[in-house]
PAZAPA-4460 file (N, C-alpha, C; in steps of 0.05 Angstrom, whole numbers, plus 32768, in hexadecimal, padded with zeros to 4 digits):
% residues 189
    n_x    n_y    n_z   ca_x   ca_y   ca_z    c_x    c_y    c_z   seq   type   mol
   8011   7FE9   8000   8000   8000   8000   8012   8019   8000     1      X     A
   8013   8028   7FF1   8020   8039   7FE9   801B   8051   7FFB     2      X     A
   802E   8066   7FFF   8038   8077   801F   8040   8091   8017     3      X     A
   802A   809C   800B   8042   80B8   7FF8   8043   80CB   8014     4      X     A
   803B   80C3   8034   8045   80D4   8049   8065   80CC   8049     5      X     A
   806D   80B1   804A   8089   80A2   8053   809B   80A1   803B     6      X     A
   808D   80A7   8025   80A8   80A9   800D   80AE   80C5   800A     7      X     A
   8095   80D6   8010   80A5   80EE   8019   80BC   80F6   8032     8      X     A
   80B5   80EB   8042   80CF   80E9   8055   80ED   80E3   804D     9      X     A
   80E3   80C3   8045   80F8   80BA   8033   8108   80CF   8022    10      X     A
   80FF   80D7   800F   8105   80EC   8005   810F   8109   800B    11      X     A
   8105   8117   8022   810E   8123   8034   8125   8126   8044    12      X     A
   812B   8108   8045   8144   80FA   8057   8155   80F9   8047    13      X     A
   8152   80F0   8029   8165   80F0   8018   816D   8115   800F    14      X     A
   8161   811A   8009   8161   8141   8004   8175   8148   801D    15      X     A
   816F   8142   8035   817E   814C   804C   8193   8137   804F    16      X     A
   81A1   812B   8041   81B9   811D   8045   81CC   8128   8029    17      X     A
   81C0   812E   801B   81C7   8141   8000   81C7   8155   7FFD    18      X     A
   81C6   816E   801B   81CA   8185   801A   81A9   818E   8016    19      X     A
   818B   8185   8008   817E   818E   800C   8178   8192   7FE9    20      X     A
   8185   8187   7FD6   817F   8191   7FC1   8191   8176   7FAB    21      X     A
   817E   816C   7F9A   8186   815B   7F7E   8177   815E   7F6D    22      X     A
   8186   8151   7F5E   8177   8140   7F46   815E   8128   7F4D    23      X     A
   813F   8135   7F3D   8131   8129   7F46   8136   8102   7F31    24      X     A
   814F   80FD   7F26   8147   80E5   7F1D   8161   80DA   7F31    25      X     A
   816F   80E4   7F3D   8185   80DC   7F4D   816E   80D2   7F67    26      X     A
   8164   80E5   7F6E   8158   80E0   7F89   8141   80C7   7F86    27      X     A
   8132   80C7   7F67   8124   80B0   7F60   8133   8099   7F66    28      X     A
   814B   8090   7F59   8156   8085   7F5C   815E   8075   7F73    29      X     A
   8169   808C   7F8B   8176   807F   7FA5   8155   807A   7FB1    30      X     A
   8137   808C   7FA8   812C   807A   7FC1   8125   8059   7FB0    31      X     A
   8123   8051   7F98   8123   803B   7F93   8131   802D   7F9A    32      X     A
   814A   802C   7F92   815A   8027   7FAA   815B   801B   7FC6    33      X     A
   8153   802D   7FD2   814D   8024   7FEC   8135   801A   7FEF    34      X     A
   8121   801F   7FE2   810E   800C   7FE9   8114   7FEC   7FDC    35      X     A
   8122   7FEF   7FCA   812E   7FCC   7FBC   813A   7FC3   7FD7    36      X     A
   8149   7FCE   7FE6   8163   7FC9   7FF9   814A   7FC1   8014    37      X     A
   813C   7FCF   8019   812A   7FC6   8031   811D   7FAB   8025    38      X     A
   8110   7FAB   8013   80FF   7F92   800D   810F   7F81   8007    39      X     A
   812E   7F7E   8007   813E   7F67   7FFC   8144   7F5E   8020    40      X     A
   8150   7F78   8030   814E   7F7A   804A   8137   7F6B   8059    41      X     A
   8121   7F76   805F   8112   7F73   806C   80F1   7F6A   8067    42      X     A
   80F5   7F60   804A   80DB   7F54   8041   80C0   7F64   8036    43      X     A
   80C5   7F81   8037   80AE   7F95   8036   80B1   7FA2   8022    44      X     A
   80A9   7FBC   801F   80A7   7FD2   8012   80A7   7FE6   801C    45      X     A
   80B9   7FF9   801E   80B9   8016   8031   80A3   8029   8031    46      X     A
   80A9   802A   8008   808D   803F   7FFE   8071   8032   8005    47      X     A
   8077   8011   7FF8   805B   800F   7FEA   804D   8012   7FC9    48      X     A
   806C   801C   7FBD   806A   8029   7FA4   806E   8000   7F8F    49      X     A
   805E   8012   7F78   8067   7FFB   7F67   807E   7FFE   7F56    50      X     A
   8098   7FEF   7F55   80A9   7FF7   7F41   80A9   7FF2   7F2A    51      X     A
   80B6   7FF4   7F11   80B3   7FF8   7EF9   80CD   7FFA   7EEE    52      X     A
   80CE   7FF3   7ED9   80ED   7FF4   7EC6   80E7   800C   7EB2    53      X     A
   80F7   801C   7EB4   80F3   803A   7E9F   810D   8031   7E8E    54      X     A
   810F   804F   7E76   8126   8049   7E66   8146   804F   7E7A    55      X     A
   8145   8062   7E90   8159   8067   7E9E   815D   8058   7EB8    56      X     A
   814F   8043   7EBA   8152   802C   7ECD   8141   8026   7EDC    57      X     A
   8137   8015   7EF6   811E   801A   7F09   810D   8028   7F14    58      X     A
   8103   802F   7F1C   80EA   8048   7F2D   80D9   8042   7F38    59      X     A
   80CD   804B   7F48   80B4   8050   7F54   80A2   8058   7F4E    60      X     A
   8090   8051   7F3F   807D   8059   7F32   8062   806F   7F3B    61      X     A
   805D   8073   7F54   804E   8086   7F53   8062   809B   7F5B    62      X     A
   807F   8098   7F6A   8093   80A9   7F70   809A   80B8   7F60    63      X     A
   8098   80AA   7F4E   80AA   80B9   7F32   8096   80CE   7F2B    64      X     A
   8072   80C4   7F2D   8060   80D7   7F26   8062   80F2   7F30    65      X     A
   8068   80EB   7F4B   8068   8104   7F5B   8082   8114   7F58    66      X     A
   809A   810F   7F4F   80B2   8116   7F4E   80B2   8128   7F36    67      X     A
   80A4   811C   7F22   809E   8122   7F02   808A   813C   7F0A    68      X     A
   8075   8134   7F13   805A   8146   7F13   8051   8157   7F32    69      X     A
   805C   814C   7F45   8053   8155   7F5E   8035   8145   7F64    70      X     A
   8029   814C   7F78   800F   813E   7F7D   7FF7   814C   7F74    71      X     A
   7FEA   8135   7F68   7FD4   8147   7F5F   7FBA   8150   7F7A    72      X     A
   7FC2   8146   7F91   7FAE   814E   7FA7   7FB3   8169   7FAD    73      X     A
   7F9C   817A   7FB3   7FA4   818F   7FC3   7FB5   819C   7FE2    74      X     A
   7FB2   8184   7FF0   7FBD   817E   800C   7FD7   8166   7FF8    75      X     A
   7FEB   8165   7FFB   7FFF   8151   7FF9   8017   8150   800E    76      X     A
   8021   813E   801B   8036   813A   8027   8053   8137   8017    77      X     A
   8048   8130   8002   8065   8136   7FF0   806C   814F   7FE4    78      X     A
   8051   8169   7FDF   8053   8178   7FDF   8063   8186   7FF7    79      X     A
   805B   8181   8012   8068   8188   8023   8083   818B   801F    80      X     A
   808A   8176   801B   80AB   8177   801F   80BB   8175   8004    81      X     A
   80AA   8175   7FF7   80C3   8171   7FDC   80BD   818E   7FC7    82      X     A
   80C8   819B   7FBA   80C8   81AE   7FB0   80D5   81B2   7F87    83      X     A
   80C5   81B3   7F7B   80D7   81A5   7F5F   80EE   81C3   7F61    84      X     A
   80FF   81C4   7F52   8111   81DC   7F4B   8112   81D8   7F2F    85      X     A
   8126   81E8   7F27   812C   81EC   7F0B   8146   81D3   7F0A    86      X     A
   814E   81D2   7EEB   8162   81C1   7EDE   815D   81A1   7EE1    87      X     A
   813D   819D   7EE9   8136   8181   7EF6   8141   8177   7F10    88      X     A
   813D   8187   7F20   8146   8181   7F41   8131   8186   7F4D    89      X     A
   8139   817C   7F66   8119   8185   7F80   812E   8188   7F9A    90      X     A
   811F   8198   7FAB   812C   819F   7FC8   811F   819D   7FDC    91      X     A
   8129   819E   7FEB   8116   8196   8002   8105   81AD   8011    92      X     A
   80F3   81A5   8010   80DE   81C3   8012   80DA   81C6   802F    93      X     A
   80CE   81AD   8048   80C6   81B6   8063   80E9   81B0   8074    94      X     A
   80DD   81C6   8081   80EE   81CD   8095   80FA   81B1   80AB    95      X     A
   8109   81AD   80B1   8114   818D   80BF   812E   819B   80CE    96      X     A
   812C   818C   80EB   8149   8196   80FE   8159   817D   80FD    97      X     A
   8167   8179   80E0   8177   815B   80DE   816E   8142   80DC    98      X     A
   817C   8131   80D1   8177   811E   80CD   8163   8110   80E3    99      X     A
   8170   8114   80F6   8168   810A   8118   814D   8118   811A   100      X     A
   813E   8124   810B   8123   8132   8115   810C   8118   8116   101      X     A
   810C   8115   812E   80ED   80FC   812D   80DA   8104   8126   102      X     A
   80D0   811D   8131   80B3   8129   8122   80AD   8133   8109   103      X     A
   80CA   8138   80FC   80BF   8139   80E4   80C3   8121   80CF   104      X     A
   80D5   8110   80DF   80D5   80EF   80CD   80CA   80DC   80D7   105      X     A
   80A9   80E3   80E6   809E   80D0   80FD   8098   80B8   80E7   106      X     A
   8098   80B1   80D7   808F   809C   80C2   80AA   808B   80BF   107      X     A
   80C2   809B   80C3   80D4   807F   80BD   80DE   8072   80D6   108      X     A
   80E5   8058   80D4   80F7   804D   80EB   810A   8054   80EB   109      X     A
   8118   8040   80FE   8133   8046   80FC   813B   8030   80E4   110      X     A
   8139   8015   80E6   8142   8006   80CB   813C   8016   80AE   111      X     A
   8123   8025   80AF   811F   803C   8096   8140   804D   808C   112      X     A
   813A   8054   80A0   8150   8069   80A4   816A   8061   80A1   113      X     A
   8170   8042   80A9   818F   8034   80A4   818A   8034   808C   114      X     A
   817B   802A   8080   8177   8022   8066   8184   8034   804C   115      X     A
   8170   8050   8056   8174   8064   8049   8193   8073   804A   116      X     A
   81A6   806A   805F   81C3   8078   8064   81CA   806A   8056   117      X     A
   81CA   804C   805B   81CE   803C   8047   81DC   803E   8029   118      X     A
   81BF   8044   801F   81BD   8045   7FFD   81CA   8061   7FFC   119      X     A
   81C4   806F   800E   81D7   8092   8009   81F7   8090   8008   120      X     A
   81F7   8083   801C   8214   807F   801F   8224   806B   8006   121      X     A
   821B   8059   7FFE   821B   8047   7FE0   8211   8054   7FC8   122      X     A
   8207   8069   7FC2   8201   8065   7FB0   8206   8095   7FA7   123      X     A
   81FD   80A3   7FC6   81F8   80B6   7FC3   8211   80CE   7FB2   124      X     A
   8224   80C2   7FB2   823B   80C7   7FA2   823B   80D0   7F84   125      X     A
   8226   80B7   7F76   8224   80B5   7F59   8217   80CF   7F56   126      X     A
   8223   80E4   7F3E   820D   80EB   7F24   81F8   80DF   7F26   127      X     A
   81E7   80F4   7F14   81D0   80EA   7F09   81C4   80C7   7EF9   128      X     A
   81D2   80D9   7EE7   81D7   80C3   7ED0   81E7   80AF   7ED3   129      X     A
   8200   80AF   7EE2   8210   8099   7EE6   8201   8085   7EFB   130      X     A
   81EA   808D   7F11   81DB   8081   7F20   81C9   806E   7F09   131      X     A
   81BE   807E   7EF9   81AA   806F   7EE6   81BF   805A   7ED9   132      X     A
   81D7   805A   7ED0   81E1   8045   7EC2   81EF   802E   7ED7   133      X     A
   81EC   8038   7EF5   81F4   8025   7EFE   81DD   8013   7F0C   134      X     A
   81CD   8020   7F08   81A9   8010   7F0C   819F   7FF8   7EF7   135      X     A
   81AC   8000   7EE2   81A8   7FEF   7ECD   81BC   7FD6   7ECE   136      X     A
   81D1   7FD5   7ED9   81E7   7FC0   7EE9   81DE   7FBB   7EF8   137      X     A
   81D5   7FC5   7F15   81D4   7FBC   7F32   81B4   7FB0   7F36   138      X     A
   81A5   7FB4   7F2F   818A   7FAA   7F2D   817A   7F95   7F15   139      X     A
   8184   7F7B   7F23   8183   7F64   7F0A   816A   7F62   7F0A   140      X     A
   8150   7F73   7F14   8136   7F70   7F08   8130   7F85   7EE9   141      X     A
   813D   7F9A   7EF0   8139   7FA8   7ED6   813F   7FA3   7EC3   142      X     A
   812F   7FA3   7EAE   812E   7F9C   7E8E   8125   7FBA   7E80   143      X     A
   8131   7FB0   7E6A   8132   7FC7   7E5B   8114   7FCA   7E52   144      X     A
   8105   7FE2   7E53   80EB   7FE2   7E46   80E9   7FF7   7E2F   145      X     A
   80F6   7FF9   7E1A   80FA   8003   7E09   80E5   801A   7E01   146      X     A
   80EC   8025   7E1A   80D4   8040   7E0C   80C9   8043   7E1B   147      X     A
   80BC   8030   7E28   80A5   8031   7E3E   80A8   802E   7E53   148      X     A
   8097   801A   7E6A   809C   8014   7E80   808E   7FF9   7E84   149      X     A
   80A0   7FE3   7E91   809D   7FC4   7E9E   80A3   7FC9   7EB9   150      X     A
   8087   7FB7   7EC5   8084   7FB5   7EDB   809A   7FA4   7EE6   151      X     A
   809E   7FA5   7F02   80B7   7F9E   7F0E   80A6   7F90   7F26   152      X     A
   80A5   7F70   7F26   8096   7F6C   7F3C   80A9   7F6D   7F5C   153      X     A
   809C   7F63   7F76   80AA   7F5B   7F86   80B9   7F4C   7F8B   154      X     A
   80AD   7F35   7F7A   80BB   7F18   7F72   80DA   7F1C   7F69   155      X     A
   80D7   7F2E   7F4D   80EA   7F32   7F42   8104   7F3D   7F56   156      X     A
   80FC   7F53   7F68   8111   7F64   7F73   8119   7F54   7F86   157      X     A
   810E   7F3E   7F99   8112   7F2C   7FAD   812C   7F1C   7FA1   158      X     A
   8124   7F0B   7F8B   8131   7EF8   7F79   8149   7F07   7F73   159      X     A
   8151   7F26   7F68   8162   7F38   7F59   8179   7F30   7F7B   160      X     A
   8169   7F30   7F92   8175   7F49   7FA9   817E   7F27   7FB5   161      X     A
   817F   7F0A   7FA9   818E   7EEE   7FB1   8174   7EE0   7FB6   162      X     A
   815B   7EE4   7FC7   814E   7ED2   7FD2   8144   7EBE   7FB8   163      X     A
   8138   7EA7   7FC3   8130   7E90   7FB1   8119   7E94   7FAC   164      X     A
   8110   7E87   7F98   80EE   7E87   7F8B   80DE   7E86   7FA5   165      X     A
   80E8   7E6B   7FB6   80CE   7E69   7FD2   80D7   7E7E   7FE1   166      X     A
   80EB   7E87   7FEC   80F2   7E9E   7FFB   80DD   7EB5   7FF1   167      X     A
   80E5   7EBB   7FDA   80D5   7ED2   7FD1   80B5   7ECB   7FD2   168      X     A
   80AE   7EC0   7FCB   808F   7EBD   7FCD   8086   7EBF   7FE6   169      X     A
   808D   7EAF   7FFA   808D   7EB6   8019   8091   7ED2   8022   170      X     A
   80A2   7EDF   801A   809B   7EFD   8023   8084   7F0B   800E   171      X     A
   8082   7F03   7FFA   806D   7F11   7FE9   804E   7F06   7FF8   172      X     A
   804F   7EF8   8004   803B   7EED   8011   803C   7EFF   802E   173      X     A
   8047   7F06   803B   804A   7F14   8050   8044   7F30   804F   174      X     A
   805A   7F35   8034   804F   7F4F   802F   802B   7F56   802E   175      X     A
   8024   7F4B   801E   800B   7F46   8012   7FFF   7F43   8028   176      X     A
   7FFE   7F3B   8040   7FEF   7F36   8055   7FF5   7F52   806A   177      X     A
   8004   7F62   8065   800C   7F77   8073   7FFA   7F8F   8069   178      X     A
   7FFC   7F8E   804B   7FE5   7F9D   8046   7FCB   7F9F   804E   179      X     A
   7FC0   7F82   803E   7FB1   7F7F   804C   7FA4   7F93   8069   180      X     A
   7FAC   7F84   807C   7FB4   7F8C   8096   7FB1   7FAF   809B   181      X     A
   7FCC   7FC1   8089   7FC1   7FD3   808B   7FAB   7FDF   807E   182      X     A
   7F9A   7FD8   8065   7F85   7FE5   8058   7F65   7FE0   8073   183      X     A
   7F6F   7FC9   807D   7F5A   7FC4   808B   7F60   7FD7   80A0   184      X     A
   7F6D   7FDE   80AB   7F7F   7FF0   80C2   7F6F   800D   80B9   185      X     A
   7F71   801A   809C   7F6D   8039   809A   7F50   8036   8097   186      X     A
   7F42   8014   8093   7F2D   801C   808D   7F1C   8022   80A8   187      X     A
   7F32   8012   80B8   7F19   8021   80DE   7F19   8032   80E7   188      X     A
   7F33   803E   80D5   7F38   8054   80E5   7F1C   8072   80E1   189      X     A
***
């Protein structure tokens, strides 16, 4: 179930480990990334997002929407914090006292948060572009979709990230039951 409150954070966290300002396909990038690295990790999905193979390597598919377009809601939490700029960059728009701010990153954990130094620390180095061509190496689910866009299941990124066919299904089954779980969860609320 997809979290555009917690991939904004995500995102946020990444902006504030980067000075506060990138490239919006760099930052696409590292949070796919880290959400591949948690679900290879820890069996889940951070966002909730569905991924997808583009011509410049993996994504997040409604992430990318919002990265591309912003939100089309009037109230948005990604609006909150993410800001597009010029030359195709975004910055970080709400105000945060460091990384260490709990109230304004009440949505991530702390394993979130390893996760995310993680892939910053591995990966936050690269260019733009040199990220995208090393996405197309480091992520043995992506296929080339010549133009368009191929869906990227869970299966696939489980299988890419070592686990076995039954391994992977077992957490796709978990996952799937977590949802679950929460849809029924917002629906009491």
């Amino acid at each position: 179930m997809y979290s555009e409150s917690k991939t904004a954070q995500m995102a946020g966290y990444l902006l504030l480990k980067r000075g506060g300002r990138m490239a919006y396909i760099k930052l696409m990038k590292l949070l796919y990334l880290a959400d591949r690295e948690y679900m290879i990790t820890y069996g889940d999905s951070m966002t909730g997002d569905r991924a997808v193979s583009m011509n410049n390597g993996p994504v997040l598919s409604r992430t990318y929407d919002l990265l591309k377009s912003g939100s089309p809601e009037e109230e948005s939490p990604w609006d909150d914090w993410i800001a597009g700029e010029a030359d195709f960059e975004v910055s970080l728009k709400k105000r945060v006292n460091g990384l260490d701010d709990d109230d304004a990153f009440d949505e991530l954990s702390k394993a979130n948060k390893r996760i995310l130094d993680k892939v910053f620390d591995e990966y936050g180095r690269y260019k733009r572009f040199e990220l995208c061509d090393l996405t197309h190496r480091v992520c043995a689910e992506w296929q080339n979709p010549h133009g368009s866009s191929v869906p990227i299941s869970p299966k696939d990124i489980l299988m890419a990230g070592g686990k076995s066919e039954s391994e992977a299904d077992e957490l796709i089954r978990h996952m799937r039951e977590r949802d679950a779980l929460k849809q029924f969860s917002r629906q009491l609320a």
